[in-house]
C-alpha positions in Angstrom: 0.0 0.0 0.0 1.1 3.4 -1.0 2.5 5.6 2.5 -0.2 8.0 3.5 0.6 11.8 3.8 1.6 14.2 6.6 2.5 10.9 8.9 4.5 12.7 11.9 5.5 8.9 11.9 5.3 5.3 11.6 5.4 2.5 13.5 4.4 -1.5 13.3 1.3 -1.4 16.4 -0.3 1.9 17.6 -2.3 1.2 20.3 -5.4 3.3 21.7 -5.7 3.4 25.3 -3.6 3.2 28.0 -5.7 1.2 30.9 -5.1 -2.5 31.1 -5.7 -3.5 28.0 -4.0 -0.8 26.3 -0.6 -1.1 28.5 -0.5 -5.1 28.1 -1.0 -5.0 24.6 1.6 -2.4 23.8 4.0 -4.5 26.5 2.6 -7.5 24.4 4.3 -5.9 20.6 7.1 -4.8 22.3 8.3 -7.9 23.6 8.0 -9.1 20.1 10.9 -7.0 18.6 7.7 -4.4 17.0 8.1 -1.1 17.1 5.0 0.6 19.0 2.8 4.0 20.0 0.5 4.1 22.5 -1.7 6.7 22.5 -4.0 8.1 25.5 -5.6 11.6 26.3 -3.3 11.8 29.1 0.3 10.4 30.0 -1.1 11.0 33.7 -3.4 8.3 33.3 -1.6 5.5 32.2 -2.5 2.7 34.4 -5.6 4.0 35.9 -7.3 2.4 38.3 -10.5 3.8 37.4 -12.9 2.0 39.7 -11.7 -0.2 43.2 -7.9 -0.3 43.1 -7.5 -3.8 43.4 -6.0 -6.4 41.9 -7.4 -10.2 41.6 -9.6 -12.2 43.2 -11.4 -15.7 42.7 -10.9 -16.6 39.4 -9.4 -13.1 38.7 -6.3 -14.1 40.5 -5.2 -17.0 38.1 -5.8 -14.4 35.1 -3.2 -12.0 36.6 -0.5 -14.9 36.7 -1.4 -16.1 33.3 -0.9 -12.4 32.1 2.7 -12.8 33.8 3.7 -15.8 32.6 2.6 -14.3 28.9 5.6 -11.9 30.0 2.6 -9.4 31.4 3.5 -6.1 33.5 -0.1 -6.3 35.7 1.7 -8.9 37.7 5.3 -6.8 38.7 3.0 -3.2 38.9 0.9 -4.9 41.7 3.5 -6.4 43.4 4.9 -2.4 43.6 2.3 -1.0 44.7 0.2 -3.7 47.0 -0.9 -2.1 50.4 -2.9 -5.1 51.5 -3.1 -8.9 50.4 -5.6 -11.7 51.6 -5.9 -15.1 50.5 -9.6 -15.6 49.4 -12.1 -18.5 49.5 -10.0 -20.6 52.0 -12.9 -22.4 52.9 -12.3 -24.3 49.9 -9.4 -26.5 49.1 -6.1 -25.0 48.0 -6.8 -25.5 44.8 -9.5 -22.9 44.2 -7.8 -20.2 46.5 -8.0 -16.9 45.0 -5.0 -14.3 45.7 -6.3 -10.2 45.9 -3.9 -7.3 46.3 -5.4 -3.9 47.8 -2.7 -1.7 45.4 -2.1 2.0 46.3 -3.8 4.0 43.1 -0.9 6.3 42.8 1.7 3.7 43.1 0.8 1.4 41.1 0.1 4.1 37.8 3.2 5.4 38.5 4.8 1.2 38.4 3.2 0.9 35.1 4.2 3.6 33.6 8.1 2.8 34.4 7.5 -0.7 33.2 5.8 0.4 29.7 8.9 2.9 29.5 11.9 -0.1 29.9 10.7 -0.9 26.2 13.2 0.9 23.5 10.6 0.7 21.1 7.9 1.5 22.4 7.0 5.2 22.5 3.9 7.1 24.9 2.1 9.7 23.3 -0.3 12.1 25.2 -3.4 13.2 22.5 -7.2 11.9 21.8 -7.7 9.7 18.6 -10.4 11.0 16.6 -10.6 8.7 13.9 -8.6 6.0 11.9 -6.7 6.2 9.0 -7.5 3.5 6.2 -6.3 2.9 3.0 -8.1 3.3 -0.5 -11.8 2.7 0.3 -11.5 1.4 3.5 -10.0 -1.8 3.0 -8.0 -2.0 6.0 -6.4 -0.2 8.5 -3.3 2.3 8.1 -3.2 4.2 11.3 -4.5 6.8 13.6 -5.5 10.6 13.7 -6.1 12.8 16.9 -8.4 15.6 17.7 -5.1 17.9 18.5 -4.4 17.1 14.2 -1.5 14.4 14.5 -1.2 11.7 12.3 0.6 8.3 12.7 0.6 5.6 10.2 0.7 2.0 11.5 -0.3 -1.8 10.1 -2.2 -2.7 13.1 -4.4 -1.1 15.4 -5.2 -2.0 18.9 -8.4 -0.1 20.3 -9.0 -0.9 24.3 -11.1 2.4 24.7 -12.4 1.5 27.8 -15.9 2.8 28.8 -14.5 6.3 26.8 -16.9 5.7 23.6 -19.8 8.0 23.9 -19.4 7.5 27.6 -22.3 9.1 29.7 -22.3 9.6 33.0 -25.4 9.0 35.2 -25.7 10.1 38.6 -30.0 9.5 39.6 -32.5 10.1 37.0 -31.7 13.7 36.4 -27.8 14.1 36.0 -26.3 13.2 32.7 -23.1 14.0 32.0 -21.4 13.5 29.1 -17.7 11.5 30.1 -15.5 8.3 29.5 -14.7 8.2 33.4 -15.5 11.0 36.1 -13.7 14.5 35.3 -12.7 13.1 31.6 -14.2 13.9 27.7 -16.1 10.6 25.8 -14.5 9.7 22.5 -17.4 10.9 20.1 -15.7 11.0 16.7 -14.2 7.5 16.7 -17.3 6.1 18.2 -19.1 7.7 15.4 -16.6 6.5 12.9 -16.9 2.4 13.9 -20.8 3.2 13.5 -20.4 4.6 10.5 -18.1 1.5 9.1 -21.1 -0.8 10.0 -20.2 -2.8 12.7 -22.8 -3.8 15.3 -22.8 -1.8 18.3 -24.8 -2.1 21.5 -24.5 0.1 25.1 -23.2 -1.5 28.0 -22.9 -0.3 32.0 -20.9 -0.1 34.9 -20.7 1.7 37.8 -18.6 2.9 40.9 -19.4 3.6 44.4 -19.1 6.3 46.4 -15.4 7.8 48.4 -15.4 8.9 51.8 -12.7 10.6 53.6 -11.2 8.4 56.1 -11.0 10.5 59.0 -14.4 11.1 59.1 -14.9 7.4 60.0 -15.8 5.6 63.3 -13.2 2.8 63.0 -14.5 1.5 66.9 -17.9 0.1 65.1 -16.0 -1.5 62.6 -14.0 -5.0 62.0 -10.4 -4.8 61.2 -8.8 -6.9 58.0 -5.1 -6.8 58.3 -3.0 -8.1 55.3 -1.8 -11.5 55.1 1.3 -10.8 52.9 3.9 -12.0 55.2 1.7 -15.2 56.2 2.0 -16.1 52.4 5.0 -14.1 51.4 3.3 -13.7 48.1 4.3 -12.5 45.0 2.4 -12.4 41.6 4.8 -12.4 39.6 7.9 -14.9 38.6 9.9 -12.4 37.0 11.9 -10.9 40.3 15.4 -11.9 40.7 15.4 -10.8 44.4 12.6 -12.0 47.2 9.6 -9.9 48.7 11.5 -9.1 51.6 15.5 -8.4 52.4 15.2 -7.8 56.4 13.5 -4.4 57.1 13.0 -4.1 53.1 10.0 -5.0 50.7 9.4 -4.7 47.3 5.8 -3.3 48.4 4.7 0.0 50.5 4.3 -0.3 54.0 0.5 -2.9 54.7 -2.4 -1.1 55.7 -5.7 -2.4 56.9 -9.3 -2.6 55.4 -12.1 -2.7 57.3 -15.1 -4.4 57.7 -19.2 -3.0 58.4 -22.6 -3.7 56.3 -25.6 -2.4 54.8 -28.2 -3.1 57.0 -32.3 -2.6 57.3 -31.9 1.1 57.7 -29.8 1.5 54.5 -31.9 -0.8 53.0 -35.1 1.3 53.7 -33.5 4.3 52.2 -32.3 2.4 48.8 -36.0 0.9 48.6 -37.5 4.2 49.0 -35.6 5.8 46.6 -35.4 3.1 44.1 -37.5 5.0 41.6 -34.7 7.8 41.3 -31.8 5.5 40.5 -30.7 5.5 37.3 -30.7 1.8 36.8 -34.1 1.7 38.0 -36.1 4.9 37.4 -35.5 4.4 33.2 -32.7 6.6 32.4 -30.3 3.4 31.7 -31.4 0.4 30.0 -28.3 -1.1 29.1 -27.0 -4.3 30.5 -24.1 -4.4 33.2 -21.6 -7.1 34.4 -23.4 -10.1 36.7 -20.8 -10.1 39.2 -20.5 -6.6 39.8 -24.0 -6.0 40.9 -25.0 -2.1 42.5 -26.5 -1.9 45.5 -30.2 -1.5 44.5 -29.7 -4.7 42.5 -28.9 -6.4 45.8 -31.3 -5.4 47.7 -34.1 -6.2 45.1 -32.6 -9.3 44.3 -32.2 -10.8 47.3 -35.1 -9.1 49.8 -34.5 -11.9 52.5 -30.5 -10.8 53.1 -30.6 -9.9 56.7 -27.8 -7.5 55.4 -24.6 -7.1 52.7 -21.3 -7.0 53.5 -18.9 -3.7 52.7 -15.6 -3.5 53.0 -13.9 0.2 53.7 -10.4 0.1 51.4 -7.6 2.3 51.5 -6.8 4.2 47.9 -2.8 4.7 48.9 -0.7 5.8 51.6 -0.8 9.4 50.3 -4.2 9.8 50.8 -7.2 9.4 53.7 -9.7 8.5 50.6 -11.3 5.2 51.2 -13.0 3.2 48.9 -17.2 1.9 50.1 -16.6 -1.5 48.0 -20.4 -3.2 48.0 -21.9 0.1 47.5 -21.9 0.8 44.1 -24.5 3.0 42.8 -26.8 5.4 41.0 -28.6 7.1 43.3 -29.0 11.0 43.6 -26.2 12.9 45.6 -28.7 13.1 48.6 -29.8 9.7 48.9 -26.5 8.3 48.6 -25.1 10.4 52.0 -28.5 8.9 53.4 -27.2 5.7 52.5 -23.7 6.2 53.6 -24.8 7.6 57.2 -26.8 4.8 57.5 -23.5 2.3 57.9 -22.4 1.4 60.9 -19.4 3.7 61.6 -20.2 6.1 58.8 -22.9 7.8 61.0 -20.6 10.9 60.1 -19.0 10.2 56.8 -17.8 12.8 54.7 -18.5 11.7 51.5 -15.6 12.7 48.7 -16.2 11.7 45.6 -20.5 10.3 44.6 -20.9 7.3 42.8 -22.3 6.9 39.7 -23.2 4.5 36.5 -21.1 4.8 33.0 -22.8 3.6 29.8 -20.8 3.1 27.2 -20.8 1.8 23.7 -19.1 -1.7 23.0 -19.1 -4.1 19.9 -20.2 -7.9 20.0 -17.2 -9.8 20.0 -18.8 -12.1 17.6 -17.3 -9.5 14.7 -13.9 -10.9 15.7 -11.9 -13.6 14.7 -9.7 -15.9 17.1 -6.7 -13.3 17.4 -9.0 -10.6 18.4 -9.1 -9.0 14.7 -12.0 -7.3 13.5 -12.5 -9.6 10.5 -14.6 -6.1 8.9 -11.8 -4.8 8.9 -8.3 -6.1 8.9 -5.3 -5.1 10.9 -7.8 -3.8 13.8 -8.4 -5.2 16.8 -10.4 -4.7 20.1 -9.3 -6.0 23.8 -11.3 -4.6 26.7 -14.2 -3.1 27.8 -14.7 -2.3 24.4 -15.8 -6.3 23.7 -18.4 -6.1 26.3 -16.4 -7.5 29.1 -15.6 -5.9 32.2 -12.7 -6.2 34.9 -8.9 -5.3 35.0 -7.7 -8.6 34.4 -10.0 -9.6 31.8 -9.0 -6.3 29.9 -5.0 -7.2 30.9 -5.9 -10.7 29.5 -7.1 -9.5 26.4 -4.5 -7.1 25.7 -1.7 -9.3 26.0 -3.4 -11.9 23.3 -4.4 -8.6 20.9 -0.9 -6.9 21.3 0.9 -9.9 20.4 -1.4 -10.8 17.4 -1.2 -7.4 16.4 2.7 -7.4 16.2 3.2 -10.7 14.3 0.5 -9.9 11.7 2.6 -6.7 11.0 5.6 -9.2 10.3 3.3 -11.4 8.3 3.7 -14.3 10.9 1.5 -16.8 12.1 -1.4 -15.6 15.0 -1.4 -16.6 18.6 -4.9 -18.2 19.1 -5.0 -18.6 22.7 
């Protein structure tokens, strides 16, 4: 094919997005000798934890050591930045325990970033993609162009847009605001541009609950979770040269607690009251969402016997009183959710930091791909992510390691990776 004009370069894999998905699949080329971009709105960013920052969990646990052993950076990034590890589902045998890191937000951004940048030939570059580039009439793909007007030519794509394509915001029945996470612009123009090719395209959601600031908490009414790193001296991944510990020295920040409370009939009464004013419920959404990350209103409709449901109080990183009110994720209006929150044991008081809220999103049927993660519409893209309609970190991670490596070797003309 014939070079397009006014490239400011070229390179073998650009890939768009810089979560999970995005930062294993540019790790992914990489590794494979390709030379690679990858593209997000802001270098900040890179690695964002954008809902609870934790890492694995039942089932999720064995994904992050398969992304390691695929030579994966999720893996060494939360064994940087862990602040608190338990061994799940003991109950069970040891087979089917399930390994979960508590990470500290800040850290572990900061661990990705340094691991994406120990790659010669791989390059970061801060802009918004606004559409791709395609040769002739559209027979395949030839690279990317942003919003700010810069142009790079590539023989793959990898999109792993996240929740950013005409993202929208929902907080109650009456605030809509346009956004691909909290405080950050959708991606219109390339949403509107895959439409436009004719792929199918349907709305999913997620959502996030709300932060409280730590100190307004009543630890006293509360169960304490300490870590259980030293009891396991575990790490995720195989890649260190040196153990967790060297005396007085880890590899991770100092542990820090969670802590335990519930949702009981009080904070029940005030979700059922209100039910009609969640977004999820009162008709402004009517996408689907993931079935193991349920919101709080679907918990309590669900199961009306539960005496009560669990929440766990997580720390977001040692640089920072912000806690994290896992098991209440929600739509509710501002009001109702500080009802809800006060209604806690030990967050009579709670000073509530940041609301929670729903995300819809577009995402594309993974049926329009082929086995290496290829949009077989369109050849030389392909889609890891939240964009497929799944949700999770390590799914995403997962994904991004299988579309980055598929990616590279088609831009050599070798033979795919089917996983």
């Amino acid at each position: 094919m014939p070079a397009l004009p006014n490239l400011e370069a070229t390179f073998d894999v650009i890939v768009v997005g810089a979560g999970h998905a995005g930062t294993e699949a540019a790790v992914a080329a990489a590794r494979l000798g390709a030379r690679v971009a990858i593209v997000t709105s802001a270098l900040e960013t890179i690695g964002q934890m954008s809902c609870n920052p934790a890492i694995g969990g039942v089932a999720k646990g064995t994904v992050v050591r398969e992304v390691d052993a695929l030579g994966g950076i999720m893996g060494r990034a939360t064994d940087l930045a862990t602040l608190q590890f338990r061994m799940l589902n003991r109950g069970k045998g040891p087979a089917v325990w399930a390994p979960r890191a508590q990470c500290d937000r800040g850290l572990y951004r900061r661990a990705v970033r340094v691991l994406l940048e120990e790659h010669a030939t791989l390059m970061t570059i801060q802009g918004t993609v606004a559409r791709l580039l395609l040769h002739g009439t559209g027979e395949d793909v030839a690279g990317v162009e942003t919003l700010e007007g810069r142009r790079f030519g590539a023989t793959c794509v990898v999109l792993t847009t996240g929740t950013f394509l005409r993202g929208r915001i929902h907080i109650g029945t009456e605030t809509r605001l346009a956004g691909g996470r909290a405080g950050e612009a959708p991606a219109i123009h390339l949403a509107e541009q895959l439409e436009a090719i004719g792929l199918e395209v349907a709305r999913f959601k997620t959502g996030t609950p709300p932060r409280i600031d730590g100190r307004s908490v009543d630890y006293s009414r509360l169960d304490r979770q300490e870590s259980e790193i030293e009891a396991f001296d575990y790490s995720w991944s195989h890649f260190w040269e040196t153990p967790r510990r060297r005396g007085e020295d880890t590899r991770h920040p100092e542990q820090l607690p969670c802590w335990i409370t519930f949702a009981g009939e009080e904070a029940k009464e005030v979700v059922r009251e209100n039910i009609g004013r969640s977004a999820m419920y009162g008709g402004a959404i009517g996408s689907r969402g993931p079935r193991y990350c349920p919101s709080v209103e679907d918990k309590i409709l669900r199961f009306p016997d539960a005496e009560r449901h669990q929440i766990f109080l997580e720390p977001e990183g040692h640089d920072t009183h912000e806690m994290y009110v896992n098991g209440l994720s929600t739509s509710l209006p501002v009001d109702v959710q500080l009802r809800m929150l006060h209604a806690v044991p030990g967050l009579e008081s709670a000073r509530m930091t940041r609301a929670g809220y729903a995300i819809e999103y577009d995402y594309y049927p993974p049926t329009q791909l082929d086995a290496t993660l290829q949009l077989r519409a369109l050849p030389g893209l392909f889609f890891a992510g939240q964009i497929n309609g799944t949700t999770g970190y390590e799914e995403a991670a997962g994904q991004g390691v299988i579309a980055g490596y598929n990616a590279a070797l088609r831009s050599r003309g070798e033979t795919p990776l089917i996983h």
